[in-house]
C-alpha positions as CSV (number, residue, x, y, z in Angstrom):
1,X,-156.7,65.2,248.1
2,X,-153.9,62.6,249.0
3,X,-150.6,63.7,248.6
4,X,-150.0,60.7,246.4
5,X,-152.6,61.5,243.7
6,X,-151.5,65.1,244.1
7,X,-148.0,64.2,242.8
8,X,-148.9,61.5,240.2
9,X,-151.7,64.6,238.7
10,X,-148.5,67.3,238.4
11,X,-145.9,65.2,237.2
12,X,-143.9,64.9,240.5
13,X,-142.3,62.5,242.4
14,X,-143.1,61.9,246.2
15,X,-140.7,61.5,248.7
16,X,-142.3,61.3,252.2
17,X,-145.8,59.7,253.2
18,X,-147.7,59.9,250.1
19,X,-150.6,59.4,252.6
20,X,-151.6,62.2,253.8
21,X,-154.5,64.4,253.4
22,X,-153.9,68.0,251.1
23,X,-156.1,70.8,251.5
24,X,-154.4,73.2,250.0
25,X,-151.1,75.8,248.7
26,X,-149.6,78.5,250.3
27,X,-146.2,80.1,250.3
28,X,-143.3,78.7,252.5
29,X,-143.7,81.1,255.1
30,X,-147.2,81.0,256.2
31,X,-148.1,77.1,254.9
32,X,-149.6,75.2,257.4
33,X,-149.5,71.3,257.9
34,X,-152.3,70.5,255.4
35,X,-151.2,72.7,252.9
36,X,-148.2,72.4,250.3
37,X,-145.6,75.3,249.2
38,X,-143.1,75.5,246.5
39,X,-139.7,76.8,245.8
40,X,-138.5,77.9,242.2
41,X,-135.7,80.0,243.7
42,X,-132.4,79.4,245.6
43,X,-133.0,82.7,247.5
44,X,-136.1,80.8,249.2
45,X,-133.8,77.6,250.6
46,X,-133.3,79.2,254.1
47,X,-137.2,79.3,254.4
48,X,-137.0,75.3,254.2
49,X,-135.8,75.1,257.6
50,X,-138.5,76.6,259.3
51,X,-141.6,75.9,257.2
52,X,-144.6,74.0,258.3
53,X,-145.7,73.1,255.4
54,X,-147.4,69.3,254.5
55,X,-144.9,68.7,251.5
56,X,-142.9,71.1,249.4
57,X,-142.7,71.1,245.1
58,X,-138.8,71.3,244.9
59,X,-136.0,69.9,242.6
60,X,-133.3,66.9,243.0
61,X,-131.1,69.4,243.5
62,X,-132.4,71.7,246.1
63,X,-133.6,68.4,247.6
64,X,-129.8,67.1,248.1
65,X,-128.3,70.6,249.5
66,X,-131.2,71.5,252.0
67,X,-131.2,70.6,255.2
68,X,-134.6,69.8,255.1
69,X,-136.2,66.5,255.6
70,X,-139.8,67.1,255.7
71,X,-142.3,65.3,252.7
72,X,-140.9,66.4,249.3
73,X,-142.5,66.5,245.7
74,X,-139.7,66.4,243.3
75,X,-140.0,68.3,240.5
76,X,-137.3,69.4,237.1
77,X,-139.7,72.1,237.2
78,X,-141.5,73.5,240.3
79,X,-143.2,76.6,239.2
80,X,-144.9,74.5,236.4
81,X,-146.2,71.9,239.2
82,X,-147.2,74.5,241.3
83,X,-149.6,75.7,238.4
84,X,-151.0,72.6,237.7
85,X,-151.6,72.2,241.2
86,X,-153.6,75.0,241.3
87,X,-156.8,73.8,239.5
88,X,-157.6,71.0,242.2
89,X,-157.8,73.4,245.1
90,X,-159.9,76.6,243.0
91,X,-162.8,77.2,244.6
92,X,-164.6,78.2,241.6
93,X,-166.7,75.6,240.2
94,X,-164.7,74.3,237.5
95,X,-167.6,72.9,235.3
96,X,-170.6,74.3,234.3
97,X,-174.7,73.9,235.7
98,X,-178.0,73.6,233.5
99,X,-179.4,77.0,234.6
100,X,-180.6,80.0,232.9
101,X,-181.3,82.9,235.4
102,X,-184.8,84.2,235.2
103,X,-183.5,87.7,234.8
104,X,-181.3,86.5,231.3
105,X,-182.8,87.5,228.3
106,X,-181.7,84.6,225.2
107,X,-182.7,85.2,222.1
108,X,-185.0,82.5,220.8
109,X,-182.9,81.7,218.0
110,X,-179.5,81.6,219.8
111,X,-177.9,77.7,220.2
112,X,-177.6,77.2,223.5
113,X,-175.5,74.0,224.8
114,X,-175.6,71.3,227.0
115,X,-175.0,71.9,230.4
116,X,-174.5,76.0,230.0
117,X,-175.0,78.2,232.8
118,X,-176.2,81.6,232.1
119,X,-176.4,84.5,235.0
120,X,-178.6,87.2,236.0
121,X,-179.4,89.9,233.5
122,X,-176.8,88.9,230.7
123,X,-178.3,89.3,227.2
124,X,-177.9,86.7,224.3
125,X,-178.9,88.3,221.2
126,X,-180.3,86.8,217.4
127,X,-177.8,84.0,216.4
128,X,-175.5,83.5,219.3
129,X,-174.1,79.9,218.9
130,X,-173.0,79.0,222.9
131,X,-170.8,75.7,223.6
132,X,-171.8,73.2,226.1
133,X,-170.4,73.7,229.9
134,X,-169.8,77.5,229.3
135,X,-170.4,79.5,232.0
136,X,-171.7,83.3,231.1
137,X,-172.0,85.4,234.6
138,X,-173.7,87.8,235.5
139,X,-174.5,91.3,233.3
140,X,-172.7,89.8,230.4
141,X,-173.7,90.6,226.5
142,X,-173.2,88.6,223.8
143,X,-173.7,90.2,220.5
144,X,-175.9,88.8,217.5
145,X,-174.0,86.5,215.4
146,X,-171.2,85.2,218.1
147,X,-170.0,81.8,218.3
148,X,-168.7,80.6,221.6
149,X,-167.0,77.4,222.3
150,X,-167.2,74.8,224.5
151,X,-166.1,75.1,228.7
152,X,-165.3,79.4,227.9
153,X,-166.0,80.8,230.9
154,X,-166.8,84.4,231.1
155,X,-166.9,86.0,234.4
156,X,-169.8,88.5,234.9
157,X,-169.6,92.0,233.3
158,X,-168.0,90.7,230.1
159,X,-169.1,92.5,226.5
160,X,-168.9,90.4,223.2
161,X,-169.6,92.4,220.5
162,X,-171.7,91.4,217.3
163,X,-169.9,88.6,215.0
164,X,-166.8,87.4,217.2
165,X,-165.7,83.8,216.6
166,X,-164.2,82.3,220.4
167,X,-162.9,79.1,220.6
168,X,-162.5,76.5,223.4
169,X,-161.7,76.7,226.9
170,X,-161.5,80.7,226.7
171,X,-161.5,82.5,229.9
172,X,-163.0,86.4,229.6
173,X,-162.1,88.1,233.3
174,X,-164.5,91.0,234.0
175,X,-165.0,94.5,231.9
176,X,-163.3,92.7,229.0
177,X,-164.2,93.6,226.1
178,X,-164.3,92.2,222.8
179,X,-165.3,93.2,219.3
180,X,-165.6,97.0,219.8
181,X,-164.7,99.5,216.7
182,X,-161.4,100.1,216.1
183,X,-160.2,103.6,216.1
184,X,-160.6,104.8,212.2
185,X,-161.8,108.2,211.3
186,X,-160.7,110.0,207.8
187,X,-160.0,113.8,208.2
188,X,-162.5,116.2,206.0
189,X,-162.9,119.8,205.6
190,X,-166.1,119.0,207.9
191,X,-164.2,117.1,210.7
192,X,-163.6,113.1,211.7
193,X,-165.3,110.9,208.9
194,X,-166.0,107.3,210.9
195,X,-164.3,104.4,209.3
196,X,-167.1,101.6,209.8
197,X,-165.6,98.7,211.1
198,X,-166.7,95.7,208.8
199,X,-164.5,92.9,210.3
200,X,-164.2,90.5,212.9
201,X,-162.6,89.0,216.2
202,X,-161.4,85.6,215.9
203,X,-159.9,84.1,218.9
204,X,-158.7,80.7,219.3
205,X,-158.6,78.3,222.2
206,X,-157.3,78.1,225.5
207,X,-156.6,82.3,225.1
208,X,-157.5,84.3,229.0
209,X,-158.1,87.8,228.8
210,X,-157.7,90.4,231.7
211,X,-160.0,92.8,233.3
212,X,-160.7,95.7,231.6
213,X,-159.0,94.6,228.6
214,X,-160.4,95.6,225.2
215,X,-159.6,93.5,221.8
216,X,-160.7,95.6,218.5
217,X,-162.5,94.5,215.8
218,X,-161.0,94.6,212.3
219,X,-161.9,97.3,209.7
220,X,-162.1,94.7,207.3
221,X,-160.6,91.5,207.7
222,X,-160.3,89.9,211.5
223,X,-158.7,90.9,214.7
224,X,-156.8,87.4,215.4
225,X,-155.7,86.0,218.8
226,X,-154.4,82.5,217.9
227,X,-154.3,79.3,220.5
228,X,-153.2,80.1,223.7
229,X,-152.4,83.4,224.0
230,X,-152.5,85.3,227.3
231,X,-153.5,88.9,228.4
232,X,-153.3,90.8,231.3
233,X,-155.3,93.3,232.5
234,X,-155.5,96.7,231.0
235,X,-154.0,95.8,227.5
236,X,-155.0,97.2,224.3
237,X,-155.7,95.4,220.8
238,X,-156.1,97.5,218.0
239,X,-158.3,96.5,214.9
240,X,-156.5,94.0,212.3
241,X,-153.8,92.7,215.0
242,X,-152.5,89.5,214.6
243,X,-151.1,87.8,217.5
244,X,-149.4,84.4,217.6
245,X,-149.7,80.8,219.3
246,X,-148.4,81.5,222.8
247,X,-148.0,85.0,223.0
248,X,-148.3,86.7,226.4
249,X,-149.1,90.5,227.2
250,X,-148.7,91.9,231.0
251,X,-150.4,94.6,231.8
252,X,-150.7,98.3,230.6
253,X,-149.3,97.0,226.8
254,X,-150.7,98.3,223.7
255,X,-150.4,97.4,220.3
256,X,-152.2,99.9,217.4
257,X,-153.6,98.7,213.8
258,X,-152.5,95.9,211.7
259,X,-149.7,94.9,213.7
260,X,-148.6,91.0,213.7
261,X,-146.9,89.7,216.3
262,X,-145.7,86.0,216.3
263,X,-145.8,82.8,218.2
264,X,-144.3,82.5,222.0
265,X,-143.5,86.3,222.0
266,X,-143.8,87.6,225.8
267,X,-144.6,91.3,226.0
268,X,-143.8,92.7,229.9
269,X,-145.6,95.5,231.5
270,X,-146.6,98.9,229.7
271,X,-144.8,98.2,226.2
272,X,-146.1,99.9,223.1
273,X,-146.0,98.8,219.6
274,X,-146.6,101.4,216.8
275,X,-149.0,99.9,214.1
276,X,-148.1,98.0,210.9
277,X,-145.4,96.2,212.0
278,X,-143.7,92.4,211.8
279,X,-142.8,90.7,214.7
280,X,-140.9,87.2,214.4
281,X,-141.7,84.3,217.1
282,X,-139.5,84.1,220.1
283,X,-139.4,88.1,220.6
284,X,-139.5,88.8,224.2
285,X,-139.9,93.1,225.2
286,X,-138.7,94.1,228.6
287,X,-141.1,96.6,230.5
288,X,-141.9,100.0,228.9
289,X,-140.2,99.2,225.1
290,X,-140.9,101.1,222.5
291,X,-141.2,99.3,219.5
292,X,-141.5,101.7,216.7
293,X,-140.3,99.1,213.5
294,X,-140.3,96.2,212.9
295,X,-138.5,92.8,215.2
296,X,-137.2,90.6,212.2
297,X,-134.9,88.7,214.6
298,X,-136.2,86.4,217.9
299,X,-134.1,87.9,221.1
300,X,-134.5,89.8,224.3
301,X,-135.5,93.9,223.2
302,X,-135.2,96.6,225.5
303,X,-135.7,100.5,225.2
304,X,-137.3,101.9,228.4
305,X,-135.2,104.2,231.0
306,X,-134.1,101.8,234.3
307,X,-134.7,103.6,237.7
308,X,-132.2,106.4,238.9
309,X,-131.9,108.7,241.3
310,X,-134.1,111.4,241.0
311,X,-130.9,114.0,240.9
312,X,-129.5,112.1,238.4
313,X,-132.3,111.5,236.3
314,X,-132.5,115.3,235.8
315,X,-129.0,115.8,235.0
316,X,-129.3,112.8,232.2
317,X,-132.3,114.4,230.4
318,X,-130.4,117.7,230.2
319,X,-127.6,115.8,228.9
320,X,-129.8,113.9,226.9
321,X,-131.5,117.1,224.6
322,X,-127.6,118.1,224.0
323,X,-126.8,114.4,222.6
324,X,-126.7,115.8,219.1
325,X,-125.1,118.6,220.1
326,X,-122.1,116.5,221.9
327,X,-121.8,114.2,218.5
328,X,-121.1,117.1,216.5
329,X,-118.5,118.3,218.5
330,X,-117.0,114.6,218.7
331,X,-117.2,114.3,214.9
332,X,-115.3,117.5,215.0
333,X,-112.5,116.6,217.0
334,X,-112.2,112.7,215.7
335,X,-111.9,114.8,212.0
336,X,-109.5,117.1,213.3
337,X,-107.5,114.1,215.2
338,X,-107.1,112.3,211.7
339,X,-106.4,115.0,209.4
């Protein structure tokens, strides 16, 4: 891909021979002189000296106080050209064949669209609506009454349960799955009752989920993951969640029952949300928070421990189990001081 066409598809700028032939991206360090490289941080300038890359996604300003004069694609924002980038140099076919493996097993009443590519021993059951250019790998099940949009692409080993509503341009990563039972049991003299899970998944477009990532159907109403939303691997959905437009999850993050979370929310690593709470859009949780009520304000929320030393650590949770202990006695004196 030329340079030029490069730069006119990510919203950049060229300054250098717009000529030249683009194979590929790699970082500064180790790009060679068909490939392209990016800088989003100051702290990488110094590697502008001695990279070999073809061109380099920077902004005016880094461009004007480096030294370096190699071919430059000016960017305000050079992480977000370097994504879009990306998609012209993925090796994975990027639309989808008119092929059903021998080994699939489609229901003869599922809707199957145009252009659909469906893999080796994946199972389409009664009902299944699919959209045209979806891609369905290998080992994949899709349950009786699902509905999946058009260009989804679900990456072998995926599980769809029964009645789960996907929309367009969903990406499923492998061991996902979607539409299991929640957790609901009622206590009895006898043991666990099972709460039958009557609802639904509904998940709008342009949502990816992780590996190994499962998403809960509702008890009674629908699990809901709006437009655009983004999960990692590992994370957790309980049934009745609603998530917003935007949202993002890293991995190791789990939310339990009926919790709604709003619009352009990001959610770091390992962060656990206790059920049946309200989250307002523009909530962002740093890694390992606890959220245990309810986020009625947008901000940056914290609650996990940062790294210490190990020696100190120890000290602090001794110190911590005596907290209420230490109050007391500072209530004490502070009374005692204004008597």
């Amino acid at each position: 891909m030329l340079l030029g066409k490069l730069a006119q598809s990510i919203g950049a700028a060229v300054e250098g021979d717009d000529n030249i032939e683009i194979t590929g991206i790699a970082p500064l360090a180790t790009a060679n002189k068909t490939q392209i490289a990016f800088i989003a941080r100051k702290a990488f300038i110094d590697q502008l000296s001695t990279t070999s890359a073809a061109a380099v996604i920077l902004t005016r300003e880094v461009a004007d106080s480096s030294q370096y004069v190699g071919n430059k694609l000016i960017s305000d924002n050079p992480y977000l050209a370097y994504a879009k980038a990306t998609r012209f140099f993925d090796p994975f076919p990027s639309k989808a064949e008119a092929f059903i493996h021998p080994s699939a097993t489609v229901a003869p009443n599922a809707t199957i669209g145009e252009r659909v590519y469906i893999g080796a021993n994946t199972v389409i059951e009664d009902h299944v609506v699919v959209g045209d250019e979806t891609q369905i790998g290998s080992g994949c099940f899709i349950g009786q009454g699902t509905t999946l949009g058009k260009n989804c692409l679900l990456h072998s080993n995926v599980s769809v349960y029964h009645d789960v509503d996907i929309g367009d341009r969903v990406i499923l990563h492998s061991f996902a799955v979607i539409g299991a039972d929640g957790f609901g049991f009622a206590p009895s003299s006898e043991g666990w009752v099972k709460i039958h899970q009557l609802g639904g998944v509904s998940i709008g477009d342009d949502v990816e989920i992780g590996s190994a990532t499962a998403v809960d159907r509702g008890a009674l109403g629908d699990t809901v993951l709006e437009d655009g939303v983004k999960l990692d691997n590992h994370v957790h959905i309980a049934h009745n969640v609603s998530i917003g437009k935007n949202t993002a999850f890293a991995a190791m993050s789990g939310v339990a029952g009926s919790t709604k979370i709003g619009a352009n929310c990001t959610v770091a690593g390992m962060v656990g949300f206790a059920g049946h709470l309200t989250i307002v859009d523009n909530v962002h949780f740093t890694g390992k928070t606890m959220v245990s009520s309810d986020v009625l304000e947008p901000g940056v929320y914290s609650s996990g421990v940062p790294l210490q030393p190990a020696n100190v650590w120890r000290k602090n949770a001794i110190r911590l189990g005596k907290l209420d202990e230490y109050v007391r006695v500072l209530n004490r004196l502070a009374k005692k001081l204004n008597d």
